[in-house]
C-alpha angles and dihedrals in degrees: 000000000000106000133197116274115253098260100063098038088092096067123090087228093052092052090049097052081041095052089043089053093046092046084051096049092049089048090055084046095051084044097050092046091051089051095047086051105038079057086046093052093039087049093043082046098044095048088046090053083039087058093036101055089045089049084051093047097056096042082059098042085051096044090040088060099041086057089043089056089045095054093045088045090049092041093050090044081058096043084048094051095038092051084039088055088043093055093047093053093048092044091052087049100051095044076052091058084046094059100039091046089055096047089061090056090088078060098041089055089065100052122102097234093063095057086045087053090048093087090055100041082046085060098036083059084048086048093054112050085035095231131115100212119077154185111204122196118185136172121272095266095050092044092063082053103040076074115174092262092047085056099046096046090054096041083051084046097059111013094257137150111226128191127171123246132202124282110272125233102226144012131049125274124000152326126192135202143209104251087251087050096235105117124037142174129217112210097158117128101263086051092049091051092044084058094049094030090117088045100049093037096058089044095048080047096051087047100047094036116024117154078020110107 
């Protein structure tokens, strides 16, 4: 601030002009300093909203994901249920085919191309044990095919010693021993299907639910 020289500071006029200056020069100082602290305020206030947003931010993104893995949780527990249910159906219905399936052997048993089919179950059972000598039971119904000439035509076939078994109690087809009885084989249809059961599932599946899972 420029002041008045020494020789004019005396007069009334020259204090007045004096005490104007130095009012104007306070003004611009107060000025100055309200400008300087209103920055200082915007600055102090930008960078609080700054912090703020990014604190908000944050506090979204966190609860955004932890949505996002709720919904995927409770998504996949539906998925999970829904494929569960699913399994549980397809299971049911095959176990349905099974059972079905078994319950038509009494019917198989009188076809022509199951007696046809005797001679090589009778072989497969030979195979297996790894014997030429055995003793073949059969259900009622077999038996009364398995005839002495059927026998000794397969035996002949195949260089086998047959001998007839009593008849089984239950199943559907034969089983053969070892002539100590030691060993057996079970090639009745239940067992046959038992053997094949991977095989036959997954046909009777791609049949009943294909373009399904």
């Amino acid at each position: 601030m420029e002041l008045l020289s020494g020789k004019d500071f005396a007069s009334e006029e020259n204090l007045a002009e004096l005490c104007r200056q130095i009012e104007v020069e306070s003004e611009a100082d107060c000025a100055e300093l309200h400008k300087a602290a209103a920055e200082q305020e915007a600055a102090i206030l930008a960078s609080s909203q700054e912090q703020a947003d990014k604190l908000r931010k944050k506090i979204l993104d966190s609860a955004g994901a932890a949505i996002a893995d709720f919904e995927r949780s409770g998504f996949a527990e539906v998925n999970l249920k829904a494929k569960h249910r699913w399994l549980e159906s397809r299971e049911a219905l095959l176990n349905q085919v099974r059972e079905a399936l078994f319950a038509r052997f009494d019917e198989v048993l009188k076809q022509e191309a199951y007696a046809e089919a005797l001679p090589g179950f009778i072989l497969e059972a030979s195979n297996a044990l790894a014997s030429k000598t055995l003793i073949v039971r059969a259900d009622p119904a077999t038996q009364a095919l398995l005839s002495p000439g059927l026998l000794d035509s397969t035996a002949k076939k195949y260089q086998l010693s047959l001998t007839r078994g009593n008849d089984l109690n239950a199943g559907h087809g034969i089983i053969a021993f070892t002539p100590d009885g030691r060993r057996l084989f079970d090639n009745t249809l239940e067992a046959r299907y038992e053997r094949n059961k991977t095989q036959l599932r997954n046909l009777a599946a791609h049949k009943l639910f294909e373009g399904q899972e």
